[in-house]
N, C-alpha and C positions, 0 to 999 in steps of 0.2 A: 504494500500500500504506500501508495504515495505520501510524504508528510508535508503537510498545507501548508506549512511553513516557507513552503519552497514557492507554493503560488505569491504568494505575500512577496518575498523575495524578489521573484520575476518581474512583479507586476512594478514593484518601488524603483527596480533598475530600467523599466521600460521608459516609464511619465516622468522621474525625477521629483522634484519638489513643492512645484509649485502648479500642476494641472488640477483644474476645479474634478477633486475627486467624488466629491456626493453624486454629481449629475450624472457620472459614467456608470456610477454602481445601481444610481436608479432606473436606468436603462437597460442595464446588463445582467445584475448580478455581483456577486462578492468575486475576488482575485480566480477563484478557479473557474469558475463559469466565463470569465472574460477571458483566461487561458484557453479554455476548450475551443473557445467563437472566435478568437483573434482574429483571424485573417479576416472573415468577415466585419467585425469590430474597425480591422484598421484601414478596410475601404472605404466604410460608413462614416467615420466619425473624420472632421479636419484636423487629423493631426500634425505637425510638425513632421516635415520628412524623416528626420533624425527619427522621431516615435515612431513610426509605419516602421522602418527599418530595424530597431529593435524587438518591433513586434513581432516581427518575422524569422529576423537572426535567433532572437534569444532562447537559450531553450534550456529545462528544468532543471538537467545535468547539470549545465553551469553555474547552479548558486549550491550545487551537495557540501561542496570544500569550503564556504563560508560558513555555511548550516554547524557544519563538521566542528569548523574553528571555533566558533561561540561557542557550542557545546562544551568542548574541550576548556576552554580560557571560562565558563561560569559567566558567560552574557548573555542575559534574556533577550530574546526578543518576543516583544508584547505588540499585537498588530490589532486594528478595531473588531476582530472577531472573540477576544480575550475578553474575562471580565474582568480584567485588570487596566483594561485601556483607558486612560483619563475621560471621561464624560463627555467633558465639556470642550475638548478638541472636535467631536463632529458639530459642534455651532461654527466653525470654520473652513470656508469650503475648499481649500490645499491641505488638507490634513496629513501628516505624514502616515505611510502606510505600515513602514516598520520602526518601533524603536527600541536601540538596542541598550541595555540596561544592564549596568553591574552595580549590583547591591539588592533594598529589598525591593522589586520590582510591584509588589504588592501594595505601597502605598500610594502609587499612581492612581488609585481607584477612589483616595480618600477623596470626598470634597472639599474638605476644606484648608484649601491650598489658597497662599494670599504671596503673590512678588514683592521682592522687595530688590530694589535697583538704585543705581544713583552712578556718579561719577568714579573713576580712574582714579582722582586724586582730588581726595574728599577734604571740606574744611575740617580742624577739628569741630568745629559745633556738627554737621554732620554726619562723622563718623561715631560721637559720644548718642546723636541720637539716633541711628542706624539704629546701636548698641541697645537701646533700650526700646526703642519697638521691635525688635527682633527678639528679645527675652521676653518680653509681656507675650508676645503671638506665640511664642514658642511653648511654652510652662503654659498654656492655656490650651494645649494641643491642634494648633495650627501648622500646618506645613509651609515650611519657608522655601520657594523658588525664587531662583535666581542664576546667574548668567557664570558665573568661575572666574567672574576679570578683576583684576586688581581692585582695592576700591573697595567701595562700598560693598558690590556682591562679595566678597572676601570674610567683610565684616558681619556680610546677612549670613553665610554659611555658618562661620567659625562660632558666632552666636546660638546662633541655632543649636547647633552641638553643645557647645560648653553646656547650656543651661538644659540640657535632656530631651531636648527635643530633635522633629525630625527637619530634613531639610533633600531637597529635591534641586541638579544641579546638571542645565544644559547646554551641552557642548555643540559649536561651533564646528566639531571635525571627530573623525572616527575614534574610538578607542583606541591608544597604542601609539598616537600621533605624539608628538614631543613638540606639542604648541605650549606656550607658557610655563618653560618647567619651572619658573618659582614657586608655581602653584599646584603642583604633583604631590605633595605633601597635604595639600587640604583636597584637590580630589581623591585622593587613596583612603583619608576620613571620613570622606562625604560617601564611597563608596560602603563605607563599613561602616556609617549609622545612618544611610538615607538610602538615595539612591542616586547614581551617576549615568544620564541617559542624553543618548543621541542618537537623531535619525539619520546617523551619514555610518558605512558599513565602516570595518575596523580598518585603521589605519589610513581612512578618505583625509585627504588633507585640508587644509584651510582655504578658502579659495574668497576671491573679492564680496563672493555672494553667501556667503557661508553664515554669518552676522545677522544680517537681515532676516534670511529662513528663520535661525535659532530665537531670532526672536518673537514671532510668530507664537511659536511655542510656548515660551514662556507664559505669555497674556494669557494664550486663547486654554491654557490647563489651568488659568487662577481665576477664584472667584473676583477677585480685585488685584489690582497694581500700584503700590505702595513707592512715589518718589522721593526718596532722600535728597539728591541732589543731579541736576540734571541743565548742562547749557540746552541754547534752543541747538545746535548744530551738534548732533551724540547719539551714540545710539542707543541712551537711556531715553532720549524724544521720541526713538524710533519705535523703541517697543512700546512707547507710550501712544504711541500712533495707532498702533497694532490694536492693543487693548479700547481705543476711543471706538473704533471702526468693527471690532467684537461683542461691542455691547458691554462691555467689562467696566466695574467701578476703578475711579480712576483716584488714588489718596497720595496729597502732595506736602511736603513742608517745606512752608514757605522759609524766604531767604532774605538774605544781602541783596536789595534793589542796586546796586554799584557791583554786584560782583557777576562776572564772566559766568560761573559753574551755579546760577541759580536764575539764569535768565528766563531756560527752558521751564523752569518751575514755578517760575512770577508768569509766564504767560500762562503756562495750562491753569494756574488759577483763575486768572482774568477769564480764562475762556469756560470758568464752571467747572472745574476740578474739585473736591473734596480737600480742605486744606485738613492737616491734623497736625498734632502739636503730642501723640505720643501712642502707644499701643491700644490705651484703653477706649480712645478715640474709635478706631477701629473698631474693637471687640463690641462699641455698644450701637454702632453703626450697623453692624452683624446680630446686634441683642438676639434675634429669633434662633440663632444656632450656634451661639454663644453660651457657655454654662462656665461662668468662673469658678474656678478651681482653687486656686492659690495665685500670690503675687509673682511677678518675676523677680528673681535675684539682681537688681539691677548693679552694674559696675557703675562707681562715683567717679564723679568730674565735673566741671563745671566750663561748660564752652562759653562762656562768656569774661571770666577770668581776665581776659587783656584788653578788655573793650573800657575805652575811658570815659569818666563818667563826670559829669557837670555837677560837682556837690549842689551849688548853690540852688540850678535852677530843681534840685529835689523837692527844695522848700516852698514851691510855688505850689498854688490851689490853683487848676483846670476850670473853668466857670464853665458849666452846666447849659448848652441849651438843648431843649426839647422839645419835640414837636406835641402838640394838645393832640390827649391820649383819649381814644374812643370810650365811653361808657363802660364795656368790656374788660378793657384796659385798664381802665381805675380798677374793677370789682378785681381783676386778676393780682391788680399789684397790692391792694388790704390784705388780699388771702398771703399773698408771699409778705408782705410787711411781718404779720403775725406771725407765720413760721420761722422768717430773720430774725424776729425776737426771741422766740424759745429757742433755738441754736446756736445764740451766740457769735454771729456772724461776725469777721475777723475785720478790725475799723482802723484805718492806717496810724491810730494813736496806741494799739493794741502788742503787744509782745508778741512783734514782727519785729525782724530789721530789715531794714531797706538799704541799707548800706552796700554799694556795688551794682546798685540797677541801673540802667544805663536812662538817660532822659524820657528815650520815647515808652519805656518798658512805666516811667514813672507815671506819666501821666496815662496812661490808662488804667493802671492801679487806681488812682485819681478819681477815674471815669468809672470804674468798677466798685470803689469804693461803696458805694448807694444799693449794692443788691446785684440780682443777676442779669447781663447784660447780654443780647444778641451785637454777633459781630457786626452787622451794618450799622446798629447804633452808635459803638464804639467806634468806626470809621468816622461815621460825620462826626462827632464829639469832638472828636480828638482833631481833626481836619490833616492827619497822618494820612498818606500812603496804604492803600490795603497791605501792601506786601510787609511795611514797615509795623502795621497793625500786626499782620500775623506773627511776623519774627517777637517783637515785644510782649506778646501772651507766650508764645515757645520758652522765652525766655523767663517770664515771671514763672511758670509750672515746673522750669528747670530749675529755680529757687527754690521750689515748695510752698509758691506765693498764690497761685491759681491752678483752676483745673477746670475741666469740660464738663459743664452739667446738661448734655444733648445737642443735637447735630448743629455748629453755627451760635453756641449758647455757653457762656462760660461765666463762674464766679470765684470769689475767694474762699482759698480754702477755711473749715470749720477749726475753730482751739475745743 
């Protein structure tokens, strides 16, 4: 008997990458049925001469010794007939047909896989928050994917692990391939607590287009795509692109409006991105399949450390305007007035210090002082920058000064 593996095979070296696979299979059938029909297949259908001609040449024998190889070497391969095949890859219609997979090839099937991306050469503010939304998703049993490139994806794996969690990690080029050996030491880990998958056969080399594919992947197997840090010209854009065009949630932390490696990320806000400011952000955006567990271990630091700060203008009061609040509005803010008062809510005269926040981080404090506030309020208030808006709450949460109380909605934290 034949093993289907091999039609799988045949079929991924026939089309390559990027052929709208659903339509063929709606038409046809799964890889063996398009095997048996081929010649007819490849008179009907416009394919690229190079695919008619594979269609034709290629034949079953020729993928035994790769079959053979994998076996031997401990590489699954998982193809959309498996019910390990990620789910959420046939919502996109180049789905790769084989992927080849060392480690637990099993967790491919988890749903709740969340990206997490960002730049080569990450700021530290950044790389400390990579760190700590990648521990919160992780200890919460979220699977962390990501790309293997220097950087931030570095951070999302190595994360991911340290804190006991799993992490899913997609190559660019075949298993075997001696691309990025700095980072053979974390795919050799990632292969032995996650898993290490690629849909190019073992030892396919890297190639101009090789990037772009891989990133496809990544999006289209997460339920969302989490940006740390991303210029507009990168191919953290790129798979941000992926994911916009998949239907996929798209979750950005906001930056440096002045700096190069947070341009791509000040835009995808502007254009309706999910900003977040840490994991749990995340986790309560997901609340319906979310069940916190336990906190993450987080690593301390403080990214804000060398940023300088305007003692004096700390000392300034932010004056207050507001727009007349609907009927609604009033009855909503008595009910929260009342609950501010039984909890205690933390009042900038209160056993906080403020010492170290940077100006614009002050006056929204300032702004937030009165109760809980939505971020479009705080924008006009403050007459700040969104972007500068979002950074200065990243920042006040990264003191222990504020936190997210629902999507777009944040207050000071409780004594």
């Amino acid at each position: 008997m034949t093993d289907k593996l091999l039609y799988w095979l045949w079929l991924q070296d026939c089309l390559g990458s990027y052929y709208n696979i659903r339509q063929l299979f709606e038409k046809y059938g799964d890889a063996e049925a398009i095997f048996v029909e081929r010649e007819r297949i490849s008179k009907e259908e416009k394919f690229l001469a190079t695919i008619k001609e594979r269609f034709i040449k290629n034949k079953l024998e020729d993928f035994a010794d790769r079959l053979k190889f994998c076996k031997d070497h401990k590489i699954h391969l998982v193809t959309p007939d498996s019910k390990y095949y990620p789910e959420r890859l046939f919502d996109i219609e180049n789905y790769p047909l084989v992927l080849y997979v060392r480690g637990d090839y099993r967790i491919l099937a988890n749903p709740r896989m969340i990206a997490v991306i960002g730049s080569r050469t990450p700021s530290v503010y950044g790389e400390k928050s990579a760190e700590k939304i990648v521990s919160t998703l992780a200890v919460n049993d979220y699977i962390v994917v990501s790309g293997g490139a220097l950087g931030i994806d570095s951070v999302a794996h190595s994360n991911a692990l340290s804190t006991g969690g799993k992490t899913v990690l997609i190559m660019g080029c075949g298993h075997g391939t001696p691309y990025l050996p700095e980072n053979s030491a974390l795919r050799k880990a990632v292969a032995e607590g996650g898993a290490l998958v690629s849909e190019y056969p073992p030892y396919a080399p890297v190639t101009q287009g090789s990037f772009p594919r891989r990133n496809r992947i990544i999006s289209g197997m997460s339920k969302g795509v989490v940006i740390v840090e991303a210029a507009e010209r990168s191919g953290t854009f790129s798979t941000a692109n992926h994911a916009l065009e998949q239907g996929r949630d798209v979750f950005v932390l906001p930056g440096d409006i002045e700096s190069g490696n947070f341009a791509g990320s000040n835009k995808l806000i502007s254009d309706g991105a999910n900003p977040i400011f840490s994991g749990e952000d995340i986790l309560l955006f997901y609340r319906d399949i979310t069940k916190i567990k336990k906190s993450g271990k987080m690593k301390t630091g403080n990214a804000f450390e060398n940023i300088n700060v305007d003692s004096e203008y700390s000392k300034k009061v932010v004056p207050k305007i507001r727009r007349k609040k609907t009927k609604k509005e009033n009855e909503d803010s008595e009910t929260e007035l009342t609950i501010k008062k039984s909890d205690n809510l933390v009042k900038k005269s209160e056993k906080i210090s403020l010492e170290g926040i940077s100006k614009n981080a002050m006056i929204v404090y300032n702004i937030m002082s009165d109760g809980n506030c939505f971020l479009d309020d705080i924008k006009r208030e403050s007459g700040l920058d969104i972007s500068k808006v979002l950074v200065s709450l990243t920042e006040l949460e990264m003191f222990g000064i504020a936190e997210s109380d629902g999507p777009n909605r944040y207050k000071l934290k409780l004594i």
